[in-house]
C-alpha positions in Angstrom: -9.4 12.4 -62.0 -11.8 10.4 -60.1 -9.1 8.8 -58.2 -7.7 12.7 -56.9 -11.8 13.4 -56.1 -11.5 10.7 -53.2 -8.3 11.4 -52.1 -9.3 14.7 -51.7 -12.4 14.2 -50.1 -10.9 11.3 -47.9 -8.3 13.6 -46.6 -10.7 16.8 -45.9 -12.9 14.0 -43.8 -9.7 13.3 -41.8 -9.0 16.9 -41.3 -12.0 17.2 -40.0 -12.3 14.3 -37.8 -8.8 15.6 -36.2 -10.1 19.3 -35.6 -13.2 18.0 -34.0 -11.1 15.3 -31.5 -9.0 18.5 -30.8 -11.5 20.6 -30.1 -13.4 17.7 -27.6 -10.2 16.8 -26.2 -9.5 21.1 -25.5 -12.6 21.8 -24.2 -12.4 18.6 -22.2 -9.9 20.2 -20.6 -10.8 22.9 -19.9 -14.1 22.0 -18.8 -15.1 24.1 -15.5 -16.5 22.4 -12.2 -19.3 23.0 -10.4 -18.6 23.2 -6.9 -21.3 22.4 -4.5 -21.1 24.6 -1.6 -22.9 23.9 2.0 -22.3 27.1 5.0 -23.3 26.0 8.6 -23.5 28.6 11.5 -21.7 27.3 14.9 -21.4 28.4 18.4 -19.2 26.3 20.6 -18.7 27.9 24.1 -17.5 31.5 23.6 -16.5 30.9 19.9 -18.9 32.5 16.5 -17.9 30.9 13.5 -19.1 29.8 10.0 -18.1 26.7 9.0 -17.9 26.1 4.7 -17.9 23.3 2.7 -17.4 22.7 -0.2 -17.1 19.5 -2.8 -17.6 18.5 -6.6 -18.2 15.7 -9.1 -15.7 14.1 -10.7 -17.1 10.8 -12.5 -19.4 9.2 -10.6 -17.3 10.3 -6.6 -17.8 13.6 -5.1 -14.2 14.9 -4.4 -13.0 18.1 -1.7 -13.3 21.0 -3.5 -9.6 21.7 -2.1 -8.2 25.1 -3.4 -11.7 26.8 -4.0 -11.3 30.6 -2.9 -14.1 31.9 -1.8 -14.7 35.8 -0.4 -17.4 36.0 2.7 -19.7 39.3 3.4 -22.0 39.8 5.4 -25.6 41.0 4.1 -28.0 43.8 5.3 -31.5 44.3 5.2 -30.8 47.3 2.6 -28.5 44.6 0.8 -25.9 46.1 0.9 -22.6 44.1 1.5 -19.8 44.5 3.7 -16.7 42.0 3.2 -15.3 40.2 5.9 -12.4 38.2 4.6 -10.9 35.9 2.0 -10.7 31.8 2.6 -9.6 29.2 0.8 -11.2 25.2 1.5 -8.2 22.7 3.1 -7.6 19.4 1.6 -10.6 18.2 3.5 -12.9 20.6 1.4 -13.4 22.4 4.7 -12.9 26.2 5.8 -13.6 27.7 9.2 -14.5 31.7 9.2 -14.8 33.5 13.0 -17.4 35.7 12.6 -17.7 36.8 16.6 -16.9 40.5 15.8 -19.6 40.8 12.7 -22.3 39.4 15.6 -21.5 42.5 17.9 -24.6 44.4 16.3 -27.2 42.9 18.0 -29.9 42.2 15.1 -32.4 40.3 14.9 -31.1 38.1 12.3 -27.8 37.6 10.8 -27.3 36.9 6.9 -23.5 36.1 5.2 -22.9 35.5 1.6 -20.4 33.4 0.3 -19.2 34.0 -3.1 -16.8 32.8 -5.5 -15.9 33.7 -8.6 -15.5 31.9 -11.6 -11.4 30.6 -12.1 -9.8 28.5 -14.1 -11.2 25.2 -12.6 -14.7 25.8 -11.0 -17.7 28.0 -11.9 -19.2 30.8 -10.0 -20.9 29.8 -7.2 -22.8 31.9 -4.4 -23.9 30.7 -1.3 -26.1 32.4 2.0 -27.2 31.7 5.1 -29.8 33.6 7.6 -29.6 32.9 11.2 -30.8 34.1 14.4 -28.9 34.1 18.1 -29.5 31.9 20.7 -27.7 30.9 24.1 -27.6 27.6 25.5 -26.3 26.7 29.2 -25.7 23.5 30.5 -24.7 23.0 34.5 -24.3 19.6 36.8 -27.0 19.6 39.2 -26.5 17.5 42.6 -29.2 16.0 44.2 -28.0 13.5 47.1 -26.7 10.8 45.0 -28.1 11.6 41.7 -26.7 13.8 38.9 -28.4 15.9 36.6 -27.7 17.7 33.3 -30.0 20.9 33.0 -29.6 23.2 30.0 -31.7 26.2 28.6 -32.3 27.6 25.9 -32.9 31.0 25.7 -33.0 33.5 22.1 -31.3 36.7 21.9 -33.9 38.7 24.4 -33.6 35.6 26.6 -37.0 34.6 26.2 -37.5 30.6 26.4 -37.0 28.7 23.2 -39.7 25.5 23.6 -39.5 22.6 21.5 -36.0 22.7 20.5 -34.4 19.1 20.4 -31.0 18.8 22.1 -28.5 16.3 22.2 -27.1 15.3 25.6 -23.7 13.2 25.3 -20.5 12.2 27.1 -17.2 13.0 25.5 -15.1 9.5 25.1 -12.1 8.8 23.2 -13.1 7.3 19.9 -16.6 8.7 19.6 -19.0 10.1 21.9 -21.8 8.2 24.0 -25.8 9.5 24.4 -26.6 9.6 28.0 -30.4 8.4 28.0 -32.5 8.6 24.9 -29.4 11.1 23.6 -32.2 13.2 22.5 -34.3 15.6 24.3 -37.0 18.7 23.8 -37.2 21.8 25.7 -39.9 22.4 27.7 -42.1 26.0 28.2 -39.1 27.4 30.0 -36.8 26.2 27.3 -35.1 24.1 29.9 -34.2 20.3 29.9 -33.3 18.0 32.9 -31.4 14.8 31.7 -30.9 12.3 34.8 -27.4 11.0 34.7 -28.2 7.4 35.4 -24.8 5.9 34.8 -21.5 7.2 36.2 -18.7 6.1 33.8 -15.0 5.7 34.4 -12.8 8.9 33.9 -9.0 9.9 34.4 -9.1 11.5 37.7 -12.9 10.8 37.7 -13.2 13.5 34.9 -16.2 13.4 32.9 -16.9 16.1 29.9 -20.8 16.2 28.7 -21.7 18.0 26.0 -25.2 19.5 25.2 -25.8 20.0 21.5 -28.5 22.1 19.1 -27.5 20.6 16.1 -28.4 22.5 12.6 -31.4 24.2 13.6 -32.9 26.2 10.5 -33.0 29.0 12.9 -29.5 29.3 15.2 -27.3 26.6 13.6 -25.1 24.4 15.6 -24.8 25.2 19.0 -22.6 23.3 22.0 -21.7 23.7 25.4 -19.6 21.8 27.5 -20.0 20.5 31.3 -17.0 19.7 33.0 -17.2 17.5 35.8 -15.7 15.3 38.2 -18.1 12.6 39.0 -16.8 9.9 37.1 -15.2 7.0 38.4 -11.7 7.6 38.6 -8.9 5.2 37.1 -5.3 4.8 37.4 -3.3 6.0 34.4 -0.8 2.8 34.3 0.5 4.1 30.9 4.2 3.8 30.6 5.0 6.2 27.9 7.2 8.8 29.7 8.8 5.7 32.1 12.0 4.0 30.5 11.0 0.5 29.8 12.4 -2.4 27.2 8.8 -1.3 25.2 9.4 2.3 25.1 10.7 4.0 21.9 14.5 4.6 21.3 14.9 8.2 23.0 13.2 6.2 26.3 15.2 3.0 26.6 16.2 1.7 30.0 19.6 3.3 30.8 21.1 -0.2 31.3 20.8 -0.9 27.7 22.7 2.0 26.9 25.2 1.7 29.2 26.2 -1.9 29.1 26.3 -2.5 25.5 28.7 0.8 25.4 30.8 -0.9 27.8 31.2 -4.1 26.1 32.1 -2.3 22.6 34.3 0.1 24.1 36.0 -2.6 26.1 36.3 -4.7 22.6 37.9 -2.1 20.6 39.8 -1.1 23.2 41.4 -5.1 23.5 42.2 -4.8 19.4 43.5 -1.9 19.4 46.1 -2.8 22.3 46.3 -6.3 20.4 47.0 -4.7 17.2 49.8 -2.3 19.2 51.2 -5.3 20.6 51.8 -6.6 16.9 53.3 -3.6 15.3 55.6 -3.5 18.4 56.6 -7.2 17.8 57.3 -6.2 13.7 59.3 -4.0 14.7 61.4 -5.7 17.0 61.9 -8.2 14.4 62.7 -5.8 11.7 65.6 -4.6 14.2 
């Protein structure tokens, strides 16, 4: 009797050690991430866009929240929302939203929501950002010898914008380089002068500076571009598009196509006379 009392008990103990690892192991899972969303404003030349991040926690690494849809609206005072579009992140975590229509209303600030509802593997999350307009130009300014990089900074009324620290660099090919301290603030007219005190090397003496407001609380991210050709120019001696014993297959020198052609051409053509000769000889034989 005593012996069917502890198999019984022994056996409801394992049934419910089994339920319990199910259950962990289900809602394990089926467990939901939180995705960490980040929404930057940018303006880069004549392009308005938002640009959306977005990553989660897995372990002890953050990983691309890759796949995470999310819905974008922009907000009113009233709060009152009108939707804009539907975007889902790349494999990089990343999505990039053109808002330049939305910004065609002329307020004094801006406000977008980014919203996403809860699915199978994330949460809900929500995510918004408040911005104002501003316009920054940058120009090449000659004086005798000597280059200059002026930019201003102006707000939506185009009043001066003073204090604001810019960035002043030159495009290069692997990253780009500060010209001077790199980093400058605006004056009372909202306007900087940045010397160019060394003229690099460029194809065709082209030389691209950039001037940069990067994430202000205010406007965001803002670039513009100053093409130029000041730079000292160099040769391009590449010999990608030449036909050299370097180049890849499709650009190899004719006369390795040709005469190695010739030579197997020429060989076949000797055994197959060779091997005509013989059946030509059997059969003579045979005869």
């Amino acid at each position: 009797m005593k012996n069917n009392k502890i198999k019984n008990s022994i056996t409801l103990l394992l049934c419910f050690v089994f339920i319990a690892f199910s259950n962990t192991l289900v809602n394990a899972q089926t467990k939901k991430q939180k995705a960490r969303v980040s929404v930057t404003f940018n303006k880069e030349e004549n392009l308005n866009f938002l640009k959306i991040s977005g990553k989660y926690k897995e372990g002890k690494k953050y990983k691309p929240a890759e796949g995470l849809n999310l819905e974008v609206y922009q907000v009113f005072k009233n709060d009152s929302l009108v939707f804009l579009t539907n975007v889902a992140l790349n494999k990089k975590g990343v999505a990039i939203v053109d808002i330049s229509k939305a910004l065609q209303n002329n307020l004094e600030e801006y406000n977008f929501k980014v919203t996403h509802k809860a699915s199978e593997k994330f949460k809900k999350v929500s995510k918004t950002i408040s911005f104002q307009i501003a316009n920054l130009n940058a120009s090449l300014k000659t004086e005798g010898e000597k280059y200059f990089i002026v930019a201003k900074l102006t707000n939506a009324k185009n009043e001066p914008i003073e204090g604001a620290e810019l960035k002043v660099q030159l495009q290069r090919y692997f990253s780009p380089l500060a010209v001077g301290k790199g980093i400058y603030f605006t004056n009372e007219n909202g306007i900087i002068n940045v010397p160019i005190t060394e003229i690099m090397p460029g194809l065709e003496g082209k030389l691209n500076y950039e001037v940069i407001l990067e994430d202000s609380d205010d406007y965001g991210t803002i670039i513009d571009l100053v093409e130029t050709t000041i730079g000292e120019p160099i040769v391009d001696q590449s010999t990608f598009d030449e036909r050299t014993m370097w180049s890849p297959p499709a650009k190899a020198p004719w006369f390795t196509l040709i005469i190695p052609n010739i030579l197997i051409v020429g060989i076949w053509g000797y055994l197959v006379v060779l091997v005509f000769n013989l059946y030509r000889i059997s059969k003579h034989k045979s005869s």
